[in-house]
N, C-alpha and C positions, 0 to 999 in steps of 0.2 A: 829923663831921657829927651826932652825937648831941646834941651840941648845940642841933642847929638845934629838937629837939623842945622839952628842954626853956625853951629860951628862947620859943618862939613861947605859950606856956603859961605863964611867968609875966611876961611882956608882953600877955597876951591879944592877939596880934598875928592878923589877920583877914587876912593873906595874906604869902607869902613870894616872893621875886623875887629870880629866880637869872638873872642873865647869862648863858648859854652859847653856844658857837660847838661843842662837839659833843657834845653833851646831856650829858656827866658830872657836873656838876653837878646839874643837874637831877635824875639819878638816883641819885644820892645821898642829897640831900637828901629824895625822894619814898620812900627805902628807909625810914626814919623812921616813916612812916606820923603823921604830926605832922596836927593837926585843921585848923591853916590850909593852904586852896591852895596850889600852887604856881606860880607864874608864872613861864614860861621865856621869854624874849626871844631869839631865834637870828637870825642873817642867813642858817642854811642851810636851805633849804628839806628836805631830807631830814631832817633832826634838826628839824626843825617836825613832818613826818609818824610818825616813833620816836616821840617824845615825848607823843604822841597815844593813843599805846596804854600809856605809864606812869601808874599810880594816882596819883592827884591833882594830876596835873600838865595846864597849861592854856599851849598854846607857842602862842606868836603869833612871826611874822615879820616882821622890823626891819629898818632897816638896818644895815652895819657902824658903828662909833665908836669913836673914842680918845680916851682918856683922857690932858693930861698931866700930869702931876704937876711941880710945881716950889716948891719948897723955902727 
């Protein structure tokens, strides 16, 4: 996830948006301390409230989704 810093900084990117279902991601990416937000999308109401108290992270509540992929 170090990445995520330097990428959001030579894309001048003005917010980051991490999918989670139980905030790892999210905290991950927020351990970075990266200048853009981060925006966490959960379907679980508990990791909406976690999330809440991680630096720079901004969780909103969604619903679930799948993705499929076909090739």
């Amino acid at each position: 996830m170090a990445a995520v810093h330097e990428v959001t900084q030579t894309i001048e990117a003005k917010a980051i948006v991490c999918w989670t279902k139980s905030g790892v991601t999210a905290l991950r990416a927020a351990r970075e301390r990266s200048r853009a937000p981060i925006i966490a999308p959960t379907p679980d109401i508990a990791t909406t409230r976690r999330l809440c108290l991680v630096w720079g992270t901004h969780s909103v509540l969604t619903r679930t989704f799948a993705i499929s992929m076909t090739w």
